[in-house]
C-alpha positions in Angstrom: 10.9 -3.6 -4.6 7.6 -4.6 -5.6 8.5 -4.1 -9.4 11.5 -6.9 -8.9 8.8 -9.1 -6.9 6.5 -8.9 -10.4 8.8 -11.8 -11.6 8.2 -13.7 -9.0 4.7 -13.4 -8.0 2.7 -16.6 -9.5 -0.7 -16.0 -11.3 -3.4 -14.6 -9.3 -1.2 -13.2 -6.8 -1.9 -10.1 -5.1 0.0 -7.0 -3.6 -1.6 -6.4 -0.1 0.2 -3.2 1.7 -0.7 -2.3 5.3 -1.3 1.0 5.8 -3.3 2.7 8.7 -6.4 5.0 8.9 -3.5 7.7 10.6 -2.1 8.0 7.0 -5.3 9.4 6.2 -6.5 11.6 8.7 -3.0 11.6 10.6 -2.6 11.7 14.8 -0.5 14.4 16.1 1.4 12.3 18.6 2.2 10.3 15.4 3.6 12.6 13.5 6.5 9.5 11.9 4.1 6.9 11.5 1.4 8.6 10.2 3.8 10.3 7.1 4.9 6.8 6.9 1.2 5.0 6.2 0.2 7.5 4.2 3.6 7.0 1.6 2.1 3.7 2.0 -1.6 4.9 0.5 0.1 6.8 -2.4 2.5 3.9 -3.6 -0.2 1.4 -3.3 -2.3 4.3 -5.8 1.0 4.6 -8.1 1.0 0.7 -8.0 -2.2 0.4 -9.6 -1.8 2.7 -12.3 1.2 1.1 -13.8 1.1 -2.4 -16.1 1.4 -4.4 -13.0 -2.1 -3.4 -11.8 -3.7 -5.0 -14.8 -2.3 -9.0 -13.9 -1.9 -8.4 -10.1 -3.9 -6.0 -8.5 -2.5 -3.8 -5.3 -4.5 -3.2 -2.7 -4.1 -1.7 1.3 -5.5 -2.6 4.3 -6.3 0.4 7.0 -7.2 -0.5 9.9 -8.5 1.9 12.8 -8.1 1.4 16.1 -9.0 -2.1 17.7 
């Protein structure tokens, strides 16, 4: 998905993923969501180290509890 939006994305964009401070240290009552953030982690990773992360960076957001 994010490789189709590339043609889409005007100059300057940015691609922001959500991810959550359980895909890093993961929660054992979380067990689904926390495999799911951290998938998020690693593409947002494998986004920046192909041609796209050299126009429009890819970054995550992981926020902790609030």
């Amino acid at each position: 998905m994010t490789r189709a939006a590339l043609d889409h994305l005007p100059e300057k964009s940015a691609i922001i993923n959500v991810a959550s401070i359980s895909g890093l240290k993961g929660n054992g009552h979380l067990i689904d969501y926390s495999a799911t953030k951290g998938a998020i982690i690693a593409l947002t990773y494998s986004a920046r180290s192909v041609p796209c992360g050299e126009k429009i960076p890819a970054n995550r957001v992981a926020s902790g509890p609030v």
